[in-house]
C-alpha positions in Angstrom: -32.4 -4.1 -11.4 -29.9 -6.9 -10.9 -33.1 -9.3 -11.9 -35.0 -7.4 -14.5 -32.0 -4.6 -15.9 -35.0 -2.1 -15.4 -34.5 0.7 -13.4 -36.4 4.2 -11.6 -34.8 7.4 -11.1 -34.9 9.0 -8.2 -37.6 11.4 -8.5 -38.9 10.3 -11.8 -42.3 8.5 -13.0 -41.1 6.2 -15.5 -38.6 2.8 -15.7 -35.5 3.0 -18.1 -34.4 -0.4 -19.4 -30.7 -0.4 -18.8 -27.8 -2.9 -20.2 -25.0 -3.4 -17.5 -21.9 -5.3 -16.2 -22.0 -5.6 -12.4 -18.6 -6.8 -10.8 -18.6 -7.5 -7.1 -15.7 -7.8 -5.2 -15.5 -8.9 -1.6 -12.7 -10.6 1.0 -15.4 -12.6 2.5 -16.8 -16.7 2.0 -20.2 -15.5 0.9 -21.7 -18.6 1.0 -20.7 -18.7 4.7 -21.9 -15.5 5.4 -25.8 -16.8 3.6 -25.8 -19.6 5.8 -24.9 -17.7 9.1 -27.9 -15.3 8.1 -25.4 -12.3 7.3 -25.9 -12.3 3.7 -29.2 -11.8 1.9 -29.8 -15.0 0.1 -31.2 -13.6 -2.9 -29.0 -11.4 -4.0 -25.9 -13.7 -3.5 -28.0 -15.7 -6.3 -27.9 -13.0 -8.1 -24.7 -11.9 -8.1 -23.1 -15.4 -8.2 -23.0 -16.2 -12.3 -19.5 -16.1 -12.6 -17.2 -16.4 -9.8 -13.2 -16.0 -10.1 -11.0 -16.2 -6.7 -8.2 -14.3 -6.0 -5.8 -16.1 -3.9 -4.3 -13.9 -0.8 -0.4 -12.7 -1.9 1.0 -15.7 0.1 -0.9 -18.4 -1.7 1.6 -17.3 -4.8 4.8 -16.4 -3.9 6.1 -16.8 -7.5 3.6 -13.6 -8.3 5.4 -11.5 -5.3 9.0 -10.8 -6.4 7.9 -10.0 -10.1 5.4 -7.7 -8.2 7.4 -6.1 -6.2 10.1 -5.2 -9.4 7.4 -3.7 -10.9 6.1 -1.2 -8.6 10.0 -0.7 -8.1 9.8 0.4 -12.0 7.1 2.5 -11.8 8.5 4.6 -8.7 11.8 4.8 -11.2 10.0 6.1 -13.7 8.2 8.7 -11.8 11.9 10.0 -11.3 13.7 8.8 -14.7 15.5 7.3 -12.8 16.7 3.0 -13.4 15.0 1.2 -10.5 17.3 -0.8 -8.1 17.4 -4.3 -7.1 16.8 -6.5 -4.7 19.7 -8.4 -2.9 19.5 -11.9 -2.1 18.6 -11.8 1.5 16.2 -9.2 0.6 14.3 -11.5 -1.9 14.3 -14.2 0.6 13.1 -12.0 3.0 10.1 -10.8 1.0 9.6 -14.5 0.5 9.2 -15.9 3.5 6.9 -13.5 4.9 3.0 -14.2 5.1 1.6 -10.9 4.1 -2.0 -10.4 5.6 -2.1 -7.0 4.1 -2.0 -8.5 0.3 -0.4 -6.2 -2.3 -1.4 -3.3 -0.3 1.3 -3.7 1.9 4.2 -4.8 -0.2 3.4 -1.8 -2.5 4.2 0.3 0.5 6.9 -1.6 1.7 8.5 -1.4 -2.2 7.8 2.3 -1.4 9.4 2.8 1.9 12.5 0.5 0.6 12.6 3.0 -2.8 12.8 6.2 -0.8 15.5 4.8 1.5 17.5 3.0 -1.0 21.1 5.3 -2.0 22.4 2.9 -4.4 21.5 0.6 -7.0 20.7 -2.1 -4.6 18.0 -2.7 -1.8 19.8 -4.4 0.9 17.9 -6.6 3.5 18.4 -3.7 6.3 15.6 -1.9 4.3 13.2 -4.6 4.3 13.4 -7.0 7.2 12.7 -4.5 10.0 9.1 -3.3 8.2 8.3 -7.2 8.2 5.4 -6.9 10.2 4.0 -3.3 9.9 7.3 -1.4 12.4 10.8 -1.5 12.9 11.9 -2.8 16.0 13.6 -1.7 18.7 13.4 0.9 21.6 15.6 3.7 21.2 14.0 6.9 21.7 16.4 9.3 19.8 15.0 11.5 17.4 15.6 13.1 13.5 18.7 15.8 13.3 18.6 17.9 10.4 22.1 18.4 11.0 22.9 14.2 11.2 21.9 11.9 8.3 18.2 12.5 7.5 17.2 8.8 7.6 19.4 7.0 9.8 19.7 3.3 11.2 15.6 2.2 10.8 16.5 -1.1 13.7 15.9 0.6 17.2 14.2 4.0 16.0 10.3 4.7 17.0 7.9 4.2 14.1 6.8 8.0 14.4 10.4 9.2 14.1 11.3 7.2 11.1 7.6 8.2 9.4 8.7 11.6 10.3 12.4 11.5 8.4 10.6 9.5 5.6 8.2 12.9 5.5 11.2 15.1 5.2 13.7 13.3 2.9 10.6 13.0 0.6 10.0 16.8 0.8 13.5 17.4 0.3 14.0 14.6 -3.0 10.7 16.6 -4.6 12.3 20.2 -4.5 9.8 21.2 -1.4 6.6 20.4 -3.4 4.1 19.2 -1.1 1.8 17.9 -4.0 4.0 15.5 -5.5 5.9 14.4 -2.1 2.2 13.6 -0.8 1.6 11.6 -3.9 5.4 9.5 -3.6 3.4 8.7 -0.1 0.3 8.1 -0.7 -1.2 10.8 1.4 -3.3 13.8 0.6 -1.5 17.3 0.1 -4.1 18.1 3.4 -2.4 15.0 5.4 0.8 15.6 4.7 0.4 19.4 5.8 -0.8 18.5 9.0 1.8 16.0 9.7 4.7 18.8 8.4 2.8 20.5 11.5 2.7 18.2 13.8 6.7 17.9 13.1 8.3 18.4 16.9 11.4 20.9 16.1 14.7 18.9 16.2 17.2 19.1 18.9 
């Protein structure tokens, strides 16, 4: 198809002439991957007409802050609410660290930071201990409905603070599951089976 833009359905008897665009994205040196016998050699031909590279998010830091303000919008917007800002030590924060997980992860860092952030201002405290993929520390004290539903993230389990992140969510969206799942990023199904697997407090 890729060489002649004819094509046979499944099932069918005759070829249909077809006119298309094919895009290909991959995270992989493809040319590597022909000479190490990985990658048909033929089809990297065919797909290599036009090639555009993507540098990794830490290859352009001046891309990552105005990045980060915008998902920061579009969460605020969600709510009509104004989105808050970074503060210094935040920003420098943000910029110092490598991020292997590309804009994947700062989007749900930006998320996380949102959700926790009470004021008009993401301070440091709500960045720096996700740095990494989980907050450090080793206390083993868990979420009280009857304390603040959040809490200090530095020295709380990943699993507890995923847990209050669940249930403030819940809470902010009036108890619907549908849109808490979606201020997430989960499926309503995962998000029920994690309110589930919720230990009772005490």
């Amino acid at each position: 198809m890729l060489e002649d833009g004819v094509v046979q359905r499944v099932g069918g008897t005759g070829e249909t002439r077809v006119r298309v665009r094919v895009l290909a994205a991959t995270n992989r040196d493809l040319a590597a991957e022909v000479r190490r016998g990985h990658f048909r050699q033929d089809l990297y031909y065919r797909l290599d007409v036009f090639p555009i590279r993507i540098p990794p998010l830490r290859e352009r830091p001046e891309d990552l802050i105005p990045l980060a303000e915008h998902f920061l919008a579009r969460l605020a917007a969600e709510r009509g609410a104004s989105p808050p800002r970074f503060d210094a030590r935040a920003r420098s924060a943000l910029l110092a660290y490598d991020w292997p997980g590309n804009v994947r992860e700062l989007r749900n860092l930006v998320q996380r930071a949102f959700l926790l952030c009470e004021g008009d201002e993401i301070p440091s405290a709500l960045i720096e201990p996700w740095l990494g993929g989980e907050p450090a520390g080793d206390d083993l004290g868990r979420w009280r409905p009857e304390g603040d539903p959040i809490g200090p993230l530095v020295g709380r389990r990943l699993r507890d603070v995923e847990d209050a992140l669940i249930l403030a969510t819940l809470e902010r969206e009036g108890g619907n599951r549908t849109r808490a799942a979606a201020v997430l990023g989960v499926s309503p199904r995962t998000l029920y089976n994690r309110l589930q697997q919720l230990a009772p407090a005490g």
